[in-house]
N, C-alpha and C positions, 0 to 999 in steps of 0.2 A: 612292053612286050604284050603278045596277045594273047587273053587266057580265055580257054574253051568253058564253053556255059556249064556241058558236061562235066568239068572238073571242078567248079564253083558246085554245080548242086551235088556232086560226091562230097566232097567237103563239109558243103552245109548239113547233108544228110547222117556220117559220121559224126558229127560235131556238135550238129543243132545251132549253131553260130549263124549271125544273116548274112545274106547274100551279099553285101556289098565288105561286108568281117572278110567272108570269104575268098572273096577277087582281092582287096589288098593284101591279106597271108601269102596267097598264089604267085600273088608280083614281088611282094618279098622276099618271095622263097624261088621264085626264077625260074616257077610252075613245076618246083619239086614237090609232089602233093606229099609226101612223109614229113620236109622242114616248114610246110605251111601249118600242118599241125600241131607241127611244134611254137610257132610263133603266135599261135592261136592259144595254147599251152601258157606258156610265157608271159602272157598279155594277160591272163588270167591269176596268175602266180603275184606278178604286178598291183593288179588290182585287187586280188586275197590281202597284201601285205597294205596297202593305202586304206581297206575297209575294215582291218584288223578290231576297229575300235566300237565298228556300230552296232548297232542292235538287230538281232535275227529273230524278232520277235513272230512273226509271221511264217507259214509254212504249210506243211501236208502231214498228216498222220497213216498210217496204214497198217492194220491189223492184219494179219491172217493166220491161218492153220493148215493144216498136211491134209491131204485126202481123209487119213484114216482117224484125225483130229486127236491125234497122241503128241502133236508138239505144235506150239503156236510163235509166233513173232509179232511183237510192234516197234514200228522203226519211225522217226520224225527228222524228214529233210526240212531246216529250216530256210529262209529266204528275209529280206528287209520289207516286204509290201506285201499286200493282198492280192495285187494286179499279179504278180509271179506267179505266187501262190494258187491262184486259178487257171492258170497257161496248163495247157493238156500236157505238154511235155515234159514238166516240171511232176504232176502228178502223175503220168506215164514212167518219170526215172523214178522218184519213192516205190510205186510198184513195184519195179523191178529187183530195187535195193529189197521191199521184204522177202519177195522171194529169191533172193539169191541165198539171202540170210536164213529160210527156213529148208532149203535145200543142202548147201554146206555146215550149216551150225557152226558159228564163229562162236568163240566162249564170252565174245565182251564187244566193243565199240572198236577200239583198236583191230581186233583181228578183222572184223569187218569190212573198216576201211583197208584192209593191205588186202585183200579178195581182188581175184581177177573180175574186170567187170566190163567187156566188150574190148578186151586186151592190154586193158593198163590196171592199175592197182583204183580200188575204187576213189581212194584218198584224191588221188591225179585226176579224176575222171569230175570230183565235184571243183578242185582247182579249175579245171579248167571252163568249166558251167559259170565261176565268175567271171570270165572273161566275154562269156557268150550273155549273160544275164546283164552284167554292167552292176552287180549289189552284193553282198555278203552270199554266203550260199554254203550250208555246213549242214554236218549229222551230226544234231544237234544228241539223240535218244536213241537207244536200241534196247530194248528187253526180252526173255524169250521163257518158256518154260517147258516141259512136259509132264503129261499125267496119261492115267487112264483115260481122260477125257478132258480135251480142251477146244473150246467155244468163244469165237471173237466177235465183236460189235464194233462199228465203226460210226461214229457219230456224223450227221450228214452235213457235210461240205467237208471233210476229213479234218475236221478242229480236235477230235480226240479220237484214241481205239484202245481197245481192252481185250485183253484174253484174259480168260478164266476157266482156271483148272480143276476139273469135279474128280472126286476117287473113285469111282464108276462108271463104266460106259454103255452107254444104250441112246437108241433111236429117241425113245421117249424123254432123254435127257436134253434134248437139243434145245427146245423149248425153254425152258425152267433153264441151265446154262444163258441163254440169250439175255434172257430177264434180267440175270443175276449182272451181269458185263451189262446191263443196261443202268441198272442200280450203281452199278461204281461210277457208270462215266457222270449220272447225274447226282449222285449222292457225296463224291468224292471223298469214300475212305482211306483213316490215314494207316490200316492194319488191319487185318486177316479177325480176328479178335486180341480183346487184352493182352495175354502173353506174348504179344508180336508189338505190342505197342513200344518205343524209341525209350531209354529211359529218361533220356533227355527231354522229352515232352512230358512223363510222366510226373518229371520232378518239376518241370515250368506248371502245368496246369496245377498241379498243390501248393506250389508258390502263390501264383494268382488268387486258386481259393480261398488261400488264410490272408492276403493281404484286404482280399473283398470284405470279411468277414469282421477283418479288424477294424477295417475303417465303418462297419456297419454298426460299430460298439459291439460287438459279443465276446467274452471272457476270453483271454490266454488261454487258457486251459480248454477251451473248447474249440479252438481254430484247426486245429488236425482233423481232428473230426467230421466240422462242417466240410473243412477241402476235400477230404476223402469220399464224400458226398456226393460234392460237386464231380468227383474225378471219375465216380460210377457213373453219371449221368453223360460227360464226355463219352467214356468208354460208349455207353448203351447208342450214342449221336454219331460215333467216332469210326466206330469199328464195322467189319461187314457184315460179320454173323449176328450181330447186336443190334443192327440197324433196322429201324421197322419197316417191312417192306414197301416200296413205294405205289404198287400196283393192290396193297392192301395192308394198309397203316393197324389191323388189328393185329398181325403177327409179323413174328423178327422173320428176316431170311433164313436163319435158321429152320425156324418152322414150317416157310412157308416150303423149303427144301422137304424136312422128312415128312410134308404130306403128302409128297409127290412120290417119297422111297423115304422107311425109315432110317437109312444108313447112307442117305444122300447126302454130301458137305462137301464144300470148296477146301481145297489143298493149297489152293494161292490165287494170285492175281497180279495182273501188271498193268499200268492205265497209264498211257501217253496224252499228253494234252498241251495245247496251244496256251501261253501262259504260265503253267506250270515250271 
């Protein structure tokens, strides 16, 4: 049958799928343009369930904030390549996912994905992206927070993004906030400070310490000790408020904050990243 060129670039244009994706759906579908998108749909569901097994190690990050920077989002559409991963289209739909995400406020990844998103649920919308990409294709991450003040950084080529949430708001925070979201993406802490630290990492780094210790020869009786040592010095490497500032290794972020306000301090942080 004959299918109009007009109905091929609707298609593609809804879809994002190539032109030639497009003319074979339309012929299969008997140039019912609603069942081409479903077999376009289908064909992606297909290839989701064959690629079930690969690696999505590759993708787009994307930070943002609300005008009035009281709530932030970072979201990561993963993909199998670098080549994907740089396609405007691909970094056009993560855009879109964060901001849908900081406009609705989903409570988690799940709700996210069942979000209307150009009229199917967004879940559907990246099924069907593997049909049109030909590789894995998933939301891999979503985090979100609010404060008084929240400040994103996105690290360039979108390989990572950070919000960071200060307990204070002001113009002159924007600055010093950037910093700080620049400090995690490059520093990469593992907690806010000590008391947020995992206990389970707590308990692995005291382990490592006495086991170093012991094989260094130094007493029984003093292995706790030296670990706990060592576990203030993680912390001081580890943590965000502890960590010595990068743009000026003579004070922690701590301080480099209450030079700036002395009742300035981050409330949290969220850091998406490629790799991670």
């Amino acid at each position: 049958m004959s299918i109009k060129a007009a109905d091929v670039k609707k298609l593609r244009d809804q879809t994002g799928a190539g032109m030639m994706d497009c003319k074979k759906a339309l012929m299969e579908a008997g140039g019912d343009f609603a069942k081409a998108v479903e077999v376009l749909r289908k064909k992606g569901q297909k290839l989701s369930a064959k690629r079930a097994d690969r690696e999505a190690k590759e993708g787009v990050v994307v930070a943002k904030v609300t005008g009035d920077n009281t709530r932030g989002v970072v979201v990561r559409l993963s993909c199998e390549t670098d080549f994907v991963a740089k396609n405007e289209d691909f970094i056009k739909m993560t855009d879109e996912i964060a901001s849908l995400a900081l406009t609705s406020k989903p409570a988690d990844k799940e709700a996210l994905l069942a979000l209307d998103f150009g009229g199917q649920p967004l879940g559907e919308k990246i099924i069907e992206q593997i049909g049109v990409i030909g590789e894995k294709v998933e939301l891999t991450s979503y985090e979100h927070l609010e404060s008084p003040m929240v400040v994103e950084y996105n690290h360039m080529g979108n390989k990572a993004g950070v919000i960071v949430g200060l307990n204070k708001a002001s113009d002159n925070f924007l600055t010093p906030g950037k910093d700080v979201a620049m400090q995690v993406a490059a520093m990469k802490p593992v907690a806010l400070d000590k008391d947020q630290v995992d206990s389970a990492i707590i308990e692995k780094e005291i382990e490592i310490g006495m086991e170093i210790a012991r094989k260094a020869g130094k007493p029984e009786a003093m292995l706790e000790k030296i670990a706990q040592g060592k576990l203030n010095k993680f912390f001081k490497e580890n943590t965000l408020m502890n960590q010595a500032f990068v743009k000026d290794g003579k004070q922690s972020v701590a301080s480099y904050l209450s030079s700036v306000d002395q009742e300035l301090t981050v409330v949290d942080f969220k850091h998406i990243a490629l790799g991670k």
